[in-house]
C-alpha positions as CSV (number, residue, x, y, z in Angstrom):
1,X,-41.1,1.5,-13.3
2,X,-40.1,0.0,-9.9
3,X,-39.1,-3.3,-9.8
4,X,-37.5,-5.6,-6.9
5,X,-34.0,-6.1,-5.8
6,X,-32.2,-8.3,-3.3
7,X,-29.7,-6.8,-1.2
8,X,-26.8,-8.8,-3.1
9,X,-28.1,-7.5,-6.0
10,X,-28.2,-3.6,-4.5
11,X,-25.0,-4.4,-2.3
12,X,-26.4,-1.8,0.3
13,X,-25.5,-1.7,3.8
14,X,-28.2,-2.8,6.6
15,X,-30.1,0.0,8.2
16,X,-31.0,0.3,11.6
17,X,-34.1,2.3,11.7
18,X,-36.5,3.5,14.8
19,X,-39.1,0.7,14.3
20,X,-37.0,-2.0,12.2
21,X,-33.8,-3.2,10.9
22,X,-33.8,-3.0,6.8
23,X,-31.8,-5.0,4.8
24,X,-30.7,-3.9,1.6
25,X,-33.1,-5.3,-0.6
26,X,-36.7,-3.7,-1.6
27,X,-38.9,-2.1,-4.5
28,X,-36.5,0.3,-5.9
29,X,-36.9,3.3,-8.8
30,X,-34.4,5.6,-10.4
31,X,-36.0,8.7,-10.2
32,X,-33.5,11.5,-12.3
33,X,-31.8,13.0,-13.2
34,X,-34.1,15.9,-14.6
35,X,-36.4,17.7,-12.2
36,X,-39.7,16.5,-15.1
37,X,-38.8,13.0,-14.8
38,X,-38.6,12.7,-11.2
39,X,-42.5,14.5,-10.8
40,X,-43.4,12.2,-13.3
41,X,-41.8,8.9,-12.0
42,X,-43.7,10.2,-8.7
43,X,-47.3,10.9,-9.9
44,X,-46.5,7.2,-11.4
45,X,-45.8,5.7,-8.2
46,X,-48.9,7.7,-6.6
47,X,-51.4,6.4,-9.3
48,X,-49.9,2.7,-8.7
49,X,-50.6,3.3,-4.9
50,X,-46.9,1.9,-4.4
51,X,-47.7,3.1,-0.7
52,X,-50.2,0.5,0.5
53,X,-50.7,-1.0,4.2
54,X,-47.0,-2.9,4.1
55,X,-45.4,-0.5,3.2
56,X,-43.0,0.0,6.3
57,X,-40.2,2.6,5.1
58,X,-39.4,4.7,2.1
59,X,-35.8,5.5,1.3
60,X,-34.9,8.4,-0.9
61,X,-30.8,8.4,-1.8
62,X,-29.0,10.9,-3.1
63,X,-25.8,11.2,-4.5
64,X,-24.3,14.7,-5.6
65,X,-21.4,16.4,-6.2
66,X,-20.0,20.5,-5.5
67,X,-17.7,21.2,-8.2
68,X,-16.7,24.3,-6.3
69,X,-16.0,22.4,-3.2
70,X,-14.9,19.1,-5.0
71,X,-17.2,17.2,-2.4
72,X,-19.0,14.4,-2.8
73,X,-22.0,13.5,-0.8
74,X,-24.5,11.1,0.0
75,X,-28.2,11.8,1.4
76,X,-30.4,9.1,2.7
77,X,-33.8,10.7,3.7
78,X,-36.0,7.4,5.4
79,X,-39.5,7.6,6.5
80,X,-40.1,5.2,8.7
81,X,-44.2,4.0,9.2
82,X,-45.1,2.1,12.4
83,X,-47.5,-0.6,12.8
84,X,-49.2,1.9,14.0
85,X,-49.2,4.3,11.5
86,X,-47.2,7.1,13.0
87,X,-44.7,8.5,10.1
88,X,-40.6,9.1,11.3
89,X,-38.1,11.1,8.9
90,X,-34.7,10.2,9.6
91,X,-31.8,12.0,7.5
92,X,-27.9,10.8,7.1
93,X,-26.1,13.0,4.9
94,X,-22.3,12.0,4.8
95,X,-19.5,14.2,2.3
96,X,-16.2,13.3,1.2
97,X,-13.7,14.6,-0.5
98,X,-12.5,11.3,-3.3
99,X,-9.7,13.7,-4.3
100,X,-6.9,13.4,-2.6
101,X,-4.6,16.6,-3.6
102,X,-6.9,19.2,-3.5
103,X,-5.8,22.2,-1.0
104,X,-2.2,23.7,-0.2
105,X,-1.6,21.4,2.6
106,X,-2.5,18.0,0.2
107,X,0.4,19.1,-2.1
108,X,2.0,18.9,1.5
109,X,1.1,15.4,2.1
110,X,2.0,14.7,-1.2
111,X,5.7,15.7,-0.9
112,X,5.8,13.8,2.5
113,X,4.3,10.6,0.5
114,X,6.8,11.1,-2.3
115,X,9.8,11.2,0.7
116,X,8.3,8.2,2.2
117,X,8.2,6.0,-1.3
118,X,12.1,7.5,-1.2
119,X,12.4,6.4,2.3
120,X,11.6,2.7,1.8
121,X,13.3,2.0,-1.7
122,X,16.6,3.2,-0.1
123,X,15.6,0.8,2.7
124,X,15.1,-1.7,0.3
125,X,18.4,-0.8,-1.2
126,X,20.7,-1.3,2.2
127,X,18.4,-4.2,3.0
128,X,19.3,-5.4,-0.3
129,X,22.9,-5.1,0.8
130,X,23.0,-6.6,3.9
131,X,21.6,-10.0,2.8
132,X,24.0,-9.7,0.2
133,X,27.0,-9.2,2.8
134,X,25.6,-11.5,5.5
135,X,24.0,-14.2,3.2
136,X,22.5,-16.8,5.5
137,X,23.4,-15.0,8.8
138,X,21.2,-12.0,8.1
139,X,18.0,-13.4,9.3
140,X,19.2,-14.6,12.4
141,X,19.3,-10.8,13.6
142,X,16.3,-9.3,15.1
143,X,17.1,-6.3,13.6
144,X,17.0,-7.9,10.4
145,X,13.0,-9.1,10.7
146,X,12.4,-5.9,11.7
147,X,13.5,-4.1,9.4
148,X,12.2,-6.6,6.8
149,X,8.3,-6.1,8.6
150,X,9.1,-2.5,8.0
151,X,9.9,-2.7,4.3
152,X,6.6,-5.6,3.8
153,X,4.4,-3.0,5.7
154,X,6.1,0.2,3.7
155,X,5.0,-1.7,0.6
156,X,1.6,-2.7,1.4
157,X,0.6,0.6,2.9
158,X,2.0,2.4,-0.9
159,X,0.3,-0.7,-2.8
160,X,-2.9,-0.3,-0.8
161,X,-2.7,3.8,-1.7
162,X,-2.3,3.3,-5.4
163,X,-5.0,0.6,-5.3
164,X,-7.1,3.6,-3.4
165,X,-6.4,6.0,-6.0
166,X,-7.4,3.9,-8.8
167,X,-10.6,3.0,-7.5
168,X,-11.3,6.8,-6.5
169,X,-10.7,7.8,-10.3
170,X,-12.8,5.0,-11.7
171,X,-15.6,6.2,-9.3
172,X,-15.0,9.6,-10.8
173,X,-15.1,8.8,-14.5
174,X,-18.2,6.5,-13.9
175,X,-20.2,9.6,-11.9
176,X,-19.1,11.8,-14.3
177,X,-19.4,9.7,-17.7
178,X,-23.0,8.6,-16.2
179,X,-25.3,11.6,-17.2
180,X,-26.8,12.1,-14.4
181,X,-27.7,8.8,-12.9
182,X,-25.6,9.1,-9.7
183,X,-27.3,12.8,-9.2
């Protein structure tokens, strides 16, 4: 059955349409995963004439995922109705690859990430040092705060990464432990 959601509750995006701007919220239905359950979830909807007068868009989402390509990808089909009744399709597909070492070149990246984390904890190391050596005198240098900015940044930009990772495998393990509700 269909039932309404805010857009807080759906945490979708706004979207700007021919004839309107949507918000997020709206009637909403899971309609998978199985091929049976979707033709019957729709001949429900047709004998409940969910389509009526106000009606002003339909969105069908899609979420899937190519094993042999390791994409992900996300299709938004709207039809759009006008106050005058005329009937729009608008499609946004958008794919993305959530796994980041995939192809030859990624282990390539990777070795360059792994010399950059190297990079910055022996920068940490002689930054370490100098403070040590010049005590209170070290941050009176502007080659000091730079090199302190550069360190802050270094860590924040491998922080932010990790943080990045972990959300892409819990994405993962969700979509894949869901049986087929994200497809």
């Amino acid at each position: 059955s269909f039932q309404f959601k805010s857009s807080q509750e759906v945490k979708a995006l706004t979207f700007f349409g021919k004839y309107a701007t949507y918000g997020g919220g709206g009637y909403q239905m899971q309609l998978g995963p199985k091929q049976s359950l979707v033709l019957k979830h729709v001949d429900e909807l047709k004998n409940k004439s969910w389509i009526d007068g106000n009606t002003r868009a339909v969105f069908i989402d899609s979420n899937t995922f190519n094993a042999n390509s390791r994409l992900f990808t996300h299709l938004k089909i709207v039809f759009e109705i006008s106050e005058y009744g005329a009937i729009t399709m608008q499609t946004v597909a958008t794919s993305s690859n959530l796994y980041p070492y995939v192809y030859a070149l990624d282990y390539v990246i990777l070795c360059l990430q792994v010399i950059f984390v190297i990079i910055m904890i022996v920068k940490m190391v002689f930054f370490g040092i100098n403070v040590f050596k010049l005590k209170k005198k070290c941050f009176v240098t502007f080659e000091m705060w730079i090199d302190l900015a550069e360190i802050l940044l270094g860590i924040l930009t491998i922080t932010f990464f990790i943080l990045r990772i972990d959300k892409t495998i819990k994405a993962v393990d969700d979509i894949n432990d869901s049986n087929g509700k994200f497809l």
